[in-house]
CHARMM-style PDB file with segment names, atoms N, HN, CA, C and O in Angstrom:
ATOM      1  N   UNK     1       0.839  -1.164   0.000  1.00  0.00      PROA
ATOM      2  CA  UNK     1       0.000   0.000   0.000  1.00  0.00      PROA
ATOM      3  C   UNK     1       0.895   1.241   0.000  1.00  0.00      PROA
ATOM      4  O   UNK     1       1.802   1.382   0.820  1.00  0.00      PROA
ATOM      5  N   UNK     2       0.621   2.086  -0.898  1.00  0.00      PROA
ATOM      6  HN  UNK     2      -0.117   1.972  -1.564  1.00  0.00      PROA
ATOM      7  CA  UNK     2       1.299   3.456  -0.610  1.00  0.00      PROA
ATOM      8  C   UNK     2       1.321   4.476   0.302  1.00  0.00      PROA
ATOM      9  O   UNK     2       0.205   4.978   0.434  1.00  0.00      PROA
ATOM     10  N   UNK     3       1.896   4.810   0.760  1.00  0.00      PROA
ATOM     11  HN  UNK     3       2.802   4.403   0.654  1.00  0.00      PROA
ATOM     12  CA  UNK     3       1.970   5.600   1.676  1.00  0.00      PROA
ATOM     13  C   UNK     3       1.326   6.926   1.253  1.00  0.00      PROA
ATOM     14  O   UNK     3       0.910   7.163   0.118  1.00  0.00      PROA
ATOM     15  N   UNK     4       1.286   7.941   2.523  1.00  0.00      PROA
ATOM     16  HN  UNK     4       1.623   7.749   3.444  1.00  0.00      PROA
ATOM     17  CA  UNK     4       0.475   9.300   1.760  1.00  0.00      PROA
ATOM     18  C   UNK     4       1.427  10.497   1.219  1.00  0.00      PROA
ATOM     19  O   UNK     4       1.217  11.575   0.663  1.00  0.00      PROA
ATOM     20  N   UNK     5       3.037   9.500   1.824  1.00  0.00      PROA
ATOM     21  HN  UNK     5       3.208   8.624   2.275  1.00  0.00      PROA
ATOM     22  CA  UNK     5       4.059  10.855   1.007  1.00  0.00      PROA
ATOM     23  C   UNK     5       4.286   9.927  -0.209  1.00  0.00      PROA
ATOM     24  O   UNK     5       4.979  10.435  -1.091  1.00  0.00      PROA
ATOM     25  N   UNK     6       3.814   8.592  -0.452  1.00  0.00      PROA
ATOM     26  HN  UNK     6       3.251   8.180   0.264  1.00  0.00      PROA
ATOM     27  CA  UNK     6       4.058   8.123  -1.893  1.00  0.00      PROA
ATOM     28  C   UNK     6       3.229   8.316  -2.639  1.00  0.00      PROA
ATOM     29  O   UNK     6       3.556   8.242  -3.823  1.00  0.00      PROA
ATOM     30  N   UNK     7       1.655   8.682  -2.281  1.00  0.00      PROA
ATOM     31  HN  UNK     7       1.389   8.742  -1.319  1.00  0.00      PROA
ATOM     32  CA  UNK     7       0.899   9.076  -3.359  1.00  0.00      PROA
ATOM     33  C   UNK     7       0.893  10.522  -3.750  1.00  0.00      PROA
ATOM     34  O   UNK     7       0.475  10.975  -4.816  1.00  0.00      PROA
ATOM     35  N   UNK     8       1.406  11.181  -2.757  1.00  0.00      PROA
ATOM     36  HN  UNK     8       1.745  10.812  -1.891  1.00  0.00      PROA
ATOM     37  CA  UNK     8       1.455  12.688  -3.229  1.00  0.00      PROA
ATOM     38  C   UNK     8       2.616  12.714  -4.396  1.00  0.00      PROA
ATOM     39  O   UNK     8       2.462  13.067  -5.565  1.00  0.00      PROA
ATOM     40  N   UNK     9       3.842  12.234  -3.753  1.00  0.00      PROA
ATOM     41  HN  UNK     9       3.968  11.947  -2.803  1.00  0.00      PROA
ATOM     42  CA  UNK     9       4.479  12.194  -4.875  1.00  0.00      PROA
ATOM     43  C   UNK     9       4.252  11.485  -6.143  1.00  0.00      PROA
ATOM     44  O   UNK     9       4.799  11.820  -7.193  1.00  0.00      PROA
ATOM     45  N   UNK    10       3.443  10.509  -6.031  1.00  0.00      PROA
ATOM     46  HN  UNK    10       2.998  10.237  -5.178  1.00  0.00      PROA
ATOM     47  CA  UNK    10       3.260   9.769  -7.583  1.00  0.00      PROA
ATOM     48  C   UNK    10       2.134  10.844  -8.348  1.00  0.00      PROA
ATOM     49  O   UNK    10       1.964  11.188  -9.517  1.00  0.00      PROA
ATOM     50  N   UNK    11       1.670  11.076  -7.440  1.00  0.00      PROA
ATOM     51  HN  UNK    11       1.809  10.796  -6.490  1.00  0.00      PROA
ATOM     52  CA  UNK    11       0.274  12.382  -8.293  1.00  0.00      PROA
ATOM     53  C   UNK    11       0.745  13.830  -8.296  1.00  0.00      PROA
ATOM     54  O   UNK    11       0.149  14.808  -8.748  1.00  0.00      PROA
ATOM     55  N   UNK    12       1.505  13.793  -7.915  1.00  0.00      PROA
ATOM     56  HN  UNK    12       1.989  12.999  -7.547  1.00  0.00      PROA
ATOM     57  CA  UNK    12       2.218  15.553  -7.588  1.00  0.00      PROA
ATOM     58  C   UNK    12       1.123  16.483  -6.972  1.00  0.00      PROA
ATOM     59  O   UNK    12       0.935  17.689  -7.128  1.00  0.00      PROA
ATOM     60  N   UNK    13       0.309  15.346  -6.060  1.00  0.00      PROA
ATOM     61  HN  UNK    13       0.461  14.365  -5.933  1.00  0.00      PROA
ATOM     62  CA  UNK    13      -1.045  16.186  -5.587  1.00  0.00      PROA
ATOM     63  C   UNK    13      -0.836  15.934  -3.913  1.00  0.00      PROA
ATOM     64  O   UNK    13      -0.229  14.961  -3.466  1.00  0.00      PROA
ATOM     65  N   UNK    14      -1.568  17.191  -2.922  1.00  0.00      PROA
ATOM     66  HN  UNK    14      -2.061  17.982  -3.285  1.00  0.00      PROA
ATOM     67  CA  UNK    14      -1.594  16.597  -1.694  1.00  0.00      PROA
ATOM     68  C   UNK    14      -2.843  16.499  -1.677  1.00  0.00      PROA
ATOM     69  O   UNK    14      -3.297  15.477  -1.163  1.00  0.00      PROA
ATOM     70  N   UNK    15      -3.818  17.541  -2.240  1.00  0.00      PROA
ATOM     71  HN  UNK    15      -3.448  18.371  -2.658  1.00  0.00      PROA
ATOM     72  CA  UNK    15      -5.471  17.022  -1.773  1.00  0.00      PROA
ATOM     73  C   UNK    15      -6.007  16.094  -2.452  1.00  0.00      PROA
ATOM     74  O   UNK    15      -5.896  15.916  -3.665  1.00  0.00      PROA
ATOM     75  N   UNK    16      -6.793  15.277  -1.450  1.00  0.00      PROA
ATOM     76  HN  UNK    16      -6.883  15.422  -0.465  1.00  0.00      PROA
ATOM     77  CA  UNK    16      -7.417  14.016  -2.268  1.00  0.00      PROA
ATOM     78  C   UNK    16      -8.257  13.919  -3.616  1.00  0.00      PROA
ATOM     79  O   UNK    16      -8.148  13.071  -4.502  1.00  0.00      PROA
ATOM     80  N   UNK    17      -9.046  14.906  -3.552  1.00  0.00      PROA
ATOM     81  HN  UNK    17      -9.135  15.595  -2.833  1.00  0.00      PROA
ATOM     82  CA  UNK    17      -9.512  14.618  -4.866  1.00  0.00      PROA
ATOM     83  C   UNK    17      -8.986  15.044  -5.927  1.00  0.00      PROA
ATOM     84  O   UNK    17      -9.552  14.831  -6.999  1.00  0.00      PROA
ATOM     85  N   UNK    18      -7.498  15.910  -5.856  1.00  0.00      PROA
ATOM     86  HN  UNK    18      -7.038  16.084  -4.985  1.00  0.00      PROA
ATOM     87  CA  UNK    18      -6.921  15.538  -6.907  1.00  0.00      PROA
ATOM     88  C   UNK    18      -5.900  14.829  -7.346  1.00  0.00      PROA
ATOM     89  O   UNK    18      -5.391  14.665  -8.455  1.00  0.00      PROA
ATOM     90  N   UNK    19      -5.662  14.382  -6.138  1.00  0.00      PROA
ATOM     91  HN  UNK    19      -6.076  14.514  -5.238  1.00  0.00      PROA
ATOM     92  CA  UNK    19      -5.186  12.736  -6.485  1.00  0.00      PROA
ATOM     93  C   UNK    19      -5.883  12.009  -7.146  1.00  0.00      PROA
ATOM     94  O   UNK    19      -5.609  11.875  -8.339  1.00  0.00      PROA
ATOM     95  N   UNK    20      -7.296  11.133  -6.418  1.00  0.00      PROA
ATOM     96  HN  UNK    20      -7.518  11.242  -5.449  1.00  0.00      PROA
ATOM     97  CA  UNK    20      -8.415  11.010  -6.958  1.00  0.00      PROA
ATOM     98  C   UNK    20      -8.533  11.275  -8.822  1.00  0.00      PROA
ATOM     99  O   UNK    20      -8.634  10.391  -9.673  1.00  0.00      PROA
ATOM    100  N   UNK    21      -8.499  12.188  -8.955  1.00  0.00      PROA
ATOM    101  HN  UNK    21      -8.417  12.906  -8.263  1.00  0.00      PROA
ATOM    102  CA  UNK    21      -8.504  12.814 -10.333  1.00  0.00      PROA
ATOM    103  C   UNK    21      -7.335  12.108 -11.422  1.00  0.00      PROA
ATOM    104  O   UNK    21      -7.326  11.541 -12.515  1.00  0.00      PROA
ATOM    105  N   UNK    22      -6.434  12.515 -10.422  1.00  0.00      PROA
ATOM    106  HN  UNK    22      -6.442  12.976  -9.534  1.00  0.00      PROA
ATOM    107  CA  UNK    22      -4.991  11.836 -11.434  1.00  0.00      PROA
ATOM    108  C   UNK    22      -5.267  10.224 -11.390  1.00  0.00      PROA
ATOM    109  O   UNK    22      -5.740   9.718 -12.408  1.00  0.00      PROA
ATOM    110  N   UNK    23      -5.054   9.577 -10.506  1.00  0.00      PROA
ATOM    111  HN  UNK    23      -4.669   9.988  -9.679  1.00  0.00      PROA
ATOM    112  CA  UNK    23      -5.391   8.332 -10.528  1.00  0.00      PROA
ATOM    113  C   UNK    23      -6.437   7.634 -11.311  1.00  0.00      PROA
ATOM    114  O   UNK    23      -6.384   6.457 -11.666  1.00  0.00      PROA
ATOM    115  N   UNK    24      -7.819   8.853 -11.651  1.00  0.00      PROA
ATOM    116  HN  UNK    24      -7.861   9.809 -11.363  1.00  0.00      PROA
ATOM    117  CA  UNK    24      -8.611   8.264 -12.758  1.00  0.00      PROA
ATOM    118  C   UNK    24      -8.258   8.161 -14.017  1.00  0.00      PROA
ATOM    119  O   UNK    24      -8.558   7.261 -14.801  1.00  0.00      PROA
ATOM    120  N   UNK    25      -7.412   9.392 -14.259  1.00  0.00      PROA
ATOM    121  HN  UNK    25      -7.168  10.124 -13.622  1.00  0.00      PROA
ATOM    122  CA  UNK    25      -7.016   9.681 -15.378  1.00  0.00      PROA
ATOM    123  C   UNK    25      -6.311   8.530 -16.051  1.00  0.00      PROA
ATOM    124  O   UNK    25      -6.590   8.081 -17.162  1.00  0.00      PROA
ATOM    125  N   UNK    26      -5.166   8.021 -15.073  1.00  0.00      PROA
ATOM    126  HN  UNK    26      -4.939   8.385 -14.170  1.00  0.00      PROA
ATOM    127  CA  UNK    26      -4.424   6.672 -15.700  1.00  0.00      PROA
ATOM    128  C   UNK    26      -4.966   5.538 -15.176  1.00  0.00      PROA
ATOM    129  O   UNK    26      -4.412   4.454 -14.995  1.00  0.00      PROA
ATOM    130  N   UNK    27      -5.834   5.790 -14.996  1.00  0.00      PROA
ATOM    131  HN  UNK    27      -6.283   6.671 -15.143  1.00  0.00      PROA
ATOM    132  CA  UNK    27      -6.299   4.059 -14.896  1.00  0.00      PROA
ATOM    133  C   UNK    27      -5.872   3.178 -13.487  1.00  0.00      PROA
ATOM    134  O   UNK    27      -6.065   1.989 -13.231  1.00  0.00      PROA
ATOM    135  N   UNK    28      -5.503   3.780 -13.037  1.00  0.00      PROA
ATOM    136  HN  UNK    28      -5.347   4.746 -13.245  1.00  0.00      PROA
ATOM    137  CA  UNK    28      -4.726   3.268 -11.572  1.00  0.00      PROA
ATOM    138  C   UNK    28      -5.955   3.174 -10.499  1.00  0.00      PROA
ATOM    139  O   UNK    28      -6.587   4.222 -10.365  1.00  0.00      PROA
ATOM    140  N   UNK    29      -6.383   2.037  -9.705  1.00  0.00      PROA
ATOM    141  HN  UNK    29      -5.870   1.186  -9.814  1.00  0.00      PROA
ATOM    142  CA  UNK    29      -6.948   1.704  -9.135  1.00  0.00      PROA
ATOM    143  C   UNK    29      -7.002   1.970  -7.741  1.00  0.00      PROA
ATOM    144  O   UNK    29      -5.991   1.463  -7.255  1.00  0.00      PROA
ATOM    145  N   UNK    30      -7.745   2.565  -6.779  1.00  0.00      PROA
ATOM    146  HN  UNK    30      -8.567   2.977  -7.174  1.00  0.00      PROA
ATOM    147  CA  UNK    30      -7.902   3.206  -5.977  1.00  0.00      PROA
ATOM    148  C   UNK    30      -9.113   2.949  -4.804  1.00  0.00      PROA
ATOM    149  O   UNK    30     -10.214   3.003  -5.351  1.00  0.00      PROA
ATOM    150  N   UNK    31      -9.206   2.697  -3.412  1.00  0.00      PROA
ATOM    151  HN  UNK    31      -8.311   2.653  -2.967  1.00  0.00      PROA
ATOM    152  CA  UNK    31     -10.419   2.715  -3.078  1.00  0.00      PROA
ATOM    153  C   UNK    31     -10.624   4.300  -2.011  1.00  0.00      PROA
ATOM    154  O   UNK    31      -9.724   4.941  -1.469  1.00  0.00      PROA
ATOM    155  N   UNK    32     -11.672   4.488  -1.998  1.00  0.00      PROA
ATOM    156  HN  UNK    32     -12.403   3.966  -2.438  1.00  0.00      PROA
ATOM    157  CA  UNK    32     -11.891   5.972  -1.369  1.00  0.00      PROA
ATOM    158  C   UNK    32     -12.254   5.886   0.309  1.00  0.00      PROA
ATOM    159  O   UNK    32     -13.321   5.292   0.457  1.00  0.00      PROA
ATOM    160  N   UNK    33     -11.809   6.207   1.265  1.00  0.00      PROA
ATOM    161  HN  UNK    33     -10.942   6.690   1.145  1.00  0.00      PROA
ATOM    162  CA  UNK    33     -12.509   5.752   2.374  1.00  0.00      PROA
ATOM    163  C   UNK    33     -12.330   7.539   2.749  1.00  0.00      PROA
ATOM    164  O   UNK    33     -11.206   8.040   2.696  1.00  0.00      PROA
ATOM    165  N   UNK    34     -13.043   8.033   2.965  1.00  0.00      PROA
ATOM    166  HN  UNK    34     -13.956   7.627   3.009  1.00  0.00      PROA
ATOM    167  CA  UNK    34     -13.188   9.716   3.665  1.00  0.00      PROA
ATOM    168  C   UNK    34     -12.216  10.003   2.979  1.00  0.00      PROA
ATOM    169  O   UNK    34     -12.154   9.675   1.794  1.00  0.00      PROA
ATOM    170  N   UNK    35     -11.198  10.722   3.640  1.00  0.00      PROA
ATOM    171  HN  UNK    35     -11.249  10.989   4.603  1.00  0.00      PROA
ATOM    172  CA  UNK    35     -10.399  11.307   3.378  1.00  0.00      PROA
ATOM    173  C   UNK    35      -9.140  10.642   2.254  1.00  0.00      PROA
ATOM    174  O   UNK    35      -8.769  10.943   1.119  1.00  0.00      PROA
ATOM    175  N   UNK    36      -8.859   9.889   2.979  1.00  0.00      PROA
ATOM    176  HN  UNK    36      -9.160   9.645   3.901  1.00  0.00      PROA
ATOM    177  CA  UNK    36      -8.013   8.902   2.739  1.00  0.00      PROA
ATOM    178  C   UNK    36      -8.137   7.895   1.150  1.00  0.00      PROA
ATOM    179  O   UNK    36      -8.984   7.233   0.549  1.00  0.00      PROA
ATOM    180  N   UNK    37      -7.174   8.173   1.050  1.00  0.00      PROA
ATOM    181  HN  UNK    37      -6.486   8.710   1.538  1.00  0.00      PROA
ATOM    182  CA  UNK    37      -6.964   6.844  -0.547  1.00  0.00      PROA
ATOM    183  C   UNK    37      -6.302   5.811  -0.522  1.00  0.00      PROA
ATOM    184  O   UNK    37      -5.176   5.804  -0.026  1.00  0.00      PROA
ATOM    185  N   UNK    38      -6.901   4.653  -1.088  1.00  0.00      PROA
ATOM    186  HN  UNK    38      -7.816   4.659  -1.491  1.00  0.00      PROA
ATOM    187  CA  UNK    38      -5.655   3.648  -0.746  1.00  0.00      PROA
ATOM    188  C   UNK    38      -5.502   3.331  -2.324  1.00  0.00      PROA
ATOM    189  O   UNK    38      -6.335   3.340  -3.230  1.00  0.00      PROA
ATOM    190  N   UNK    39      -4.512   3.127  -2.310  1.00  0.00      PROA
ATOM    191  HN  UNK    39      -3.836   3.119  -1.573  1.00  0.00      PROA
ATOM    192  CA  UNK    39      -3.545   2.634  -3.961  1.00  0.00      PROA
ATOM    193  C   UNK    39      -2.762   0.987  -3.012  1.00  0.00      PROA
ATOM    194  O   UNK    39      -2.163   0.830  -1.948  1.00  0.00      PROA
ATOM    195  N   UNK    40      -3.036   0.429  -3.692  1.00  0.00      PROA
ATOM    196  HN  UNK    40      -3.523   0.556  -4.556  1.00  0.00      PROA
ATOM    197  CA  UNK    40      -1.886  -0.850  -3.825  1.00  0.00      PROA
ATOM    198  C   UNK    40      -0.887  -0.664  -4.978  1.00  0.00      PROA
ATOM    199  O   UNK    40      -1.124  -0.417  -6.160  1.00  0.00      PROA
ATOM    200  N   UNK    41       0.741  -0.909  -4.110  1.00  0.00      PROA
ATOM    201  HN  UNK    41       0.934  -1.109  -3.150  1.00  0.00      PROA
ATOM    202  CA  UNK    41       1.672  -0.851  -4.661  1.00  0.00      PROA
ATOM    203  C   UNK    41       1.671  -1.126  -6.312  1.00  0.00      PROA
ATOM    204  O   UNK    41       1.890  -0.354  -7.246  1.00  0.00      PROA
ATOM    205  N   UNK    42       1.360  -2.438  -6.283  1.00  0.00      PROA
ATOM    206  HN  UNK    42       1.183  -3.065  -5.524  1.00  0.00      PROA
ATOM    207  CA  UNK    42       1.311  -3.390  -7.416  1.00  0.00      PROA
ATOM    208  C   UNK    42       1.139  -2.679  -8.363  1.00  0.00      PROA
ATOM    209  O   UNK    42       1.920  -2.353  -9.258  1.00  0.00      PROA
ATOM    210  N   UNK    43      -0.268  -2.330  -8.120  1.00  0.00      PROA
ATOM    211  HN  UNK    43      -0.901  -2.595  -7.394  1.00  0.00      PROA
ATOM    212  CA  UNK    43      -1.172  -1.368  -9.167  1.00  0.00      PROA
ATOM    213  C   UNK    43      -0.151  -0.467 -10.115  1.00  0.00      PROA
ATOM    214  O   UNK    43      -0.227  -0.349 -11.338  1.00  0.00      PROA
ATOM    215  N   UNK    44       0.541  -0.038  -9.485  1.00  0.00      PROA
ATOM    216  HN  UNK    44       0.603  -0.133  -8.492  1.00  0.00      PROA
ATOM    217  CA  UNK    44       1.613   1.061  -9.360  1.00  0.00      PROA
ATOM    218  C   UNK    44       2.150   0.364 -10.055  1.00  0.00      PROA
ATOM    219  O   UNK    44       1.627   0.454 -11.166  1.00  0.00      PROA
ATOM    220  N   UNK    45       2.913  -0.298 -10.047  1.00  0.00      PROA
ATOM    221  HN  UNK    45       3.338  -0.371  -9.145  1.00  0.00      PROA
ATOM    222  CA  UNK    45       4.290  -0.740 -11.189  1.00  0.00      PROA
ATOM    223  C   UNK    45       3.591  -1.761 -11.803  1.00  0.00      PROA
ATOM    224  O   UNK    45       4.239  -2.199 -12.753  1.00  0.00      PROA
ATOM    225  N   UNK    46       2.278  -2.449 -11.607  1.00  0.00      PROA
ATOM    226  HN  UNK    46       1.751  -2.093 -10.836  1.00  0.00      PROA
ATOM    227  CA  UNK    46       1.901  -2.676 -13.524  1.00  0.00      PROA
ATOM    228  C   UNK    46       1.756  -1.363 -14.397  1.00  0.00      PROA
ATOM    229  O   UNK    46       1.803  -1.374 -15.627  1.00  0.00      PROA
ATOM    230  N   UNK    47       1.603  -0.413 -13.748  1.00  0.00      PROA
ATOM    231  HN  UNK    47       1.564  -0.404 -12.749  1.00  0.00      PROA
ATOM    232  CA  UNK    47       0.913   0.706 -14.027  1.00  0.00      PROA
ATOM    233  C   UNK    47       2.316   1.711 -15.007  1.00  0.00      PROA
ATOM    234  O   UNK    47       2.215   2.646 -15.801  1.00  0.00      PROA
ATOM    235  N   UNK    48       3.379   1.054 -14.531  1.00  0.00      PROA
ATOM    236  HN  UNK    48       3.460   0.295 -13.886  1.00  0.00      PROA
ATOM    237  CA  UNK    48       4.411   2.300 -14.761  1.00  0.00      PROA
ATOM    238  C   UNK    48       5.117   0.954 -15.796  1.00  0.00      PROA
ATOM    239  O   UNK    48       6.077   1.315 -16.478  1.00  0.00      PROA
ATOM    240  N   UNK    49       4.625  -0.762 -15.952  1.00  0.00      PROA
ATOM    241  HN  UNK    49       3.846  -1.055 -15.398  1.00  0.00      PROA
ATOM    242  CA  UNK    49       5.578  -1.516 -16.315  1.00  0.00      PROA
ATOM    243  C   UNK    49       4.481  -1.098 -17.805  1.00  0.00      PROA
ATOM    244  O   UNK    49       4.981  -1.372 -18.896  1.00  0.00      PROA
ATOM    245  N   UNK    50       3.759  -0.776 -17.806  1.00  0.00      PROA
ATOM    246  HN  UNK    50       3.354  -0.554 -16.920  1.00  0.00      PROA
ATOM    247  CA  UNK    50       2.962  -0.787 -19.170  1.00  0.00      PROA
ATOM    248  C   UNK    50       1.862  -2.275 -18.923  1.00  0.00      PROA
ATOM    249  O   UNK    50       1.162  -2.650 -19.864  1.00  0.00      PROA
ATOM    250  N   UNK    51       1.839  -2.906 -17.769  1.00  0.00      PROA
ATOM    251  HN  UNK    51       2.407  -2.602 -17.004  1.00  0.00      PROA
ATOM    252  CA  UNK    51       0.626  -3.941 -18.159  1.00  0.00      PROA
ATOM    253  C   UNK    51      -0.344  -3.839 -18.026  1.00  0.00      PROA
ATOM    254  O   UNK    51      -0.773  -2.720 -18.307  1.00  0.00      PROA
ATOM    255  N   UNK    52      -1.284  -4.788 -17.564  1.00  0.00      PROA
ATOM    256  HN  UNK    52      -0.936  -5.697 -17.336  1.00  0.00      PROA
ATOM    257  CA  UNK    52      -2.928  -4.341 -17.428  1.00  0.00      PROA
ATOM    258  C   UNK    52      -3.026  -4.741 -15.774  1.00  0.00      PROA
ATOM    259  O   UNK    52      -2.485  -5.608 -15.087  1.00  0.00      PROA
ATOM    260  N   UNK    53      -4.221  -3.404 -15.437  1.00  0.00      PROA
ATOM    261  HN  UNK    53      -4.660  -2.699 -15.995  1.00  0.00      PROA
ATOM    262  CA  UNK    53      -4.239  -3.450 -14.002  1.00  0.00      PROA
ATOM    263  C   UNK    53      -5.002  -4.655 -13.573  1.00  0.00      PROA
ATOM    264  O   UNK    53      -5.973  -4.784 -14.318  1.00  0.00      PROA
ATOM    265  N   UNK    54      -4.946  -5.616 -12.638  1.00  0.00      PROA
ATOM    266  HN  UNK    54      -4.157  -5.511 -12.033  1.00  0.00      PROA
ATOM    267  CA  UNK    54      -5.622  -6.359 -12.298  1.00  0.00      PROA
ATOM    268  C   UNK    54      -7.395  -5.661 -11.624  1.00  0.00      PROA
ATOM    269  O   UNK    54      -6.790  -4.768 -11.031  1.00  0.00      PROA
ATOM    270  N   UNK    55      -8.383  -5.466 -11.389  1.00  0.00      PROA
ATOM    271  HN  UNK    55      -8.874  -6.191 -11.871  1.00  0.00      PROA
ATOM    272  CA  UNK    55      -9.156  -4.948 -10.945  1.00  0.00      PROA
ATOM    273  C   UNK    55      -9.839  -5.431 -10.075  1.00  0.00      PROA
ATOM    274  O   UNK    55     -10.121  -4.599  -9.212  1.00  0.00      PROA
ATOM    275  N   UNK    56     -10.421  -6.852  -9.828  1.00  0.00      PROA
ATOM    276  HN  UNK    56     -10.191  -7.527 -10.529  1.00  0.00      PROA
ATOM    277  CA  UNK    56     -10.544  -7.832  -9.347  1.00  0.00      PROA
ATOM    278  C   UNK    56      -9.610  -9.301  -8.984  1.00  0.00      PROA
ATOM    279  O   UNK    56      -8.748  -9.830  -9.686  1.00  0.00      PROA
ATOM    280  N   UNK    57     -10.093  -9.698  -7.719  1.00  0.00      PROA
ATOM    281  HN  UNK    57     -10.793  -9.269  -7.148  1.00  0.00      PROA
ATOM    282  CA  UNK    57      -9.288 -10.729  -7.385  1.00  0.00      PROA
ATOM    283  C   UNK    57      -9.735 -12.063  -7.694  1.00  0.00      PROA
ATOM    284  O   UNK    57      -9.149 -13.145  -7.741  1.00  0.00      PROA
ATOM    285  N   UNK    58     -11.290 -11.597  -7.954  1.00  0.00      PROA
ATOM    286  HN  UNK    58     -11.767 -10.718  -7.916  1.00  0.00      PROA
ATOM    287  CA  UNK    58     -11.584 -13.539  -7.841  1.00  0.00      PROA
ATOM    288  C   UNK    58     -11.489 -13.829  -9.761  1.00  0.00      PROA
ATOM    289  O   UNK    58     -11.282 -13.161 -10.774  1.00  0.00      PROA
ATOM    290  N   UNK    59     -11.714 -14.882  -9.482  1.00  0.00      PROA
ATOM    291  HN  UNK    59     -11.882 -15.426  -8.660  1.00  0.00      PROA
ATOM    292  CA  UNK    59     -10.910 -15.553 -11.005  1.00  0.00      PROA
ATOM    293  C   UNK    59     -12.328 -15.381 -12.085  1.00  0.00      PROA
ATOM    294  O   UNK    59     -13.340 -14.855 -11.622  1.00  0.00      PROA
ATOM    295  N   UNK    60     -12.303 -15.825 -13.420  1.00  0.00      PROA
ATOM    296  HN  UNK    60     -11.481 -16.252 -13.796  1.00  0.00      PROA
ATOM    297  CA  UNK    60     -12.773 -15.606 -14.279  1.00  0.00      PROA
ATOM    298  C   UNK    60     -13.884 -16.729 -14.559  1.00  0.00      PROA
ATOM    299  O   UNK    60     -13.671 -17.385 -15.579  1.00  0.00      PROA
ATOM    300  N   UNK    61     -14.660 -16.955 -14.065  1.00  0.00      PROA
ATOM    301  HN  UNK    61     -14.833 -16.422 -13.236  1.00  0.00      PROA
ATOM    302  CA  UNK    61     -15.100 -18.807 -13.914  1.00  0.00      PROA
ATOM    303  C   UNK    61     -15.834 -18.426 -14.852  1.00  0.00      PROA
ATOM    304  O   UNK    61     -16.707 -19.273 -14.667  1.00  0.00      PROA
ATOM    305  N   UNK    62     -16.422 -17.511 -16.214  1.00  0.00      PROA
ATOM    306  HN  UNK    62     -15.712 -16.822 -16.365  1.00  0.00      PROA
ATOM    307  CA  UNK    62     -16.924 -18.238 -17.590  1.00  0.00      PROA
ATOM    308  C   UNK    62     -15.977 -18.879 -18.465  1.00  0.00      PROA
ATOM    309  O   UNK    62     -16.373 -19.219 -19.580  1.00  0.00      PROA
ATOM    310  N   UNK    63     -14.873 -19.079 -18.150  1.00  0.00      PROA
ATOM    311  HN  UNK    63     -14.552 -18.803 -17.244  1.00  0.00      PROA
ATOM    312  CA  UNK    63     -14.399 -19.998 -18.960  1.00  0.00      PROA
ATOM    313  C   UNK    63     -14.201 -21.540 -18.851  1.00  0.00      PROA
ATOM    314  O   UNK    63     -13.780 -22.399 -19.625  1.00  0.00      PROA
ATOM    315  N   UNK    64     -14.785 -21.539 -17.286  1.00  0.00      PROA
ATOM    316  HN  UNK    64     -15.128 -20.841 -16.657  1.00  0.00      PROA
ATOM    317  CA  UNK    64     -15.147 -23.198 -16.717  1.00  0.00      PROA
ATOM    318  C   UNK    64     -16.296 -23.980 -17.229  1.00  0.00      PROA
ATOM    319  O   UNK    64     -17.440 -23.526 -17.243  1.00  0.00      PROA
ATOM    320  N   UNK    65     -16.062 -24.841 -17.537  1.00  0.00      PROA
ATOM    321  HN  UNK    65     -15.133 -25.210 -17.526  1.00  0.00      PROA
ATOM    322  CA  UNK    65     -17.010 -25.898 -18.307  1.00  0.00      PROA
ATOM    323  C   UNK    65     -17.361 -26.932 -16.506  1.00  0.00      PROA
ATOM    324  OT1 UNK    65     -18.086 -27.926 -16.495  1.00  0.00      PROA
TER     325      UNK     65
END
């Protein structure tokens, strides 16, 4: 989880909703609790490796027969 001096610096933002904002912008996954944002790391360096963000955890079961 990122910290709140790592998301300021990854968004070059300190207030939340424009963090919030930046984080929509790229696609980076986020949950909102009041004030507070949480980013998972991960998110973050698929995010910066060029892959696709995971969004969900549980698995894909239409492809189960």
């Amino acid at each position: 989880m990122l910290t709140p001096a790592d998301l300021e610096e990854l968004t070059g933002y300190r207030r939340p909703d424009l963090q919030r904002r930046m984080l929509d912008v790229h696609g980076i996954p986020y949950k909102a609790i009041g004030h507070r944002t949480i980013v998972i790391s991960a998110h973050v360096v698929a995010w910066v490796e060029g892959r696709p963000i995971g969004r969900f955890l549980e698995p894909d079961l239409s492809k189960v027969r």
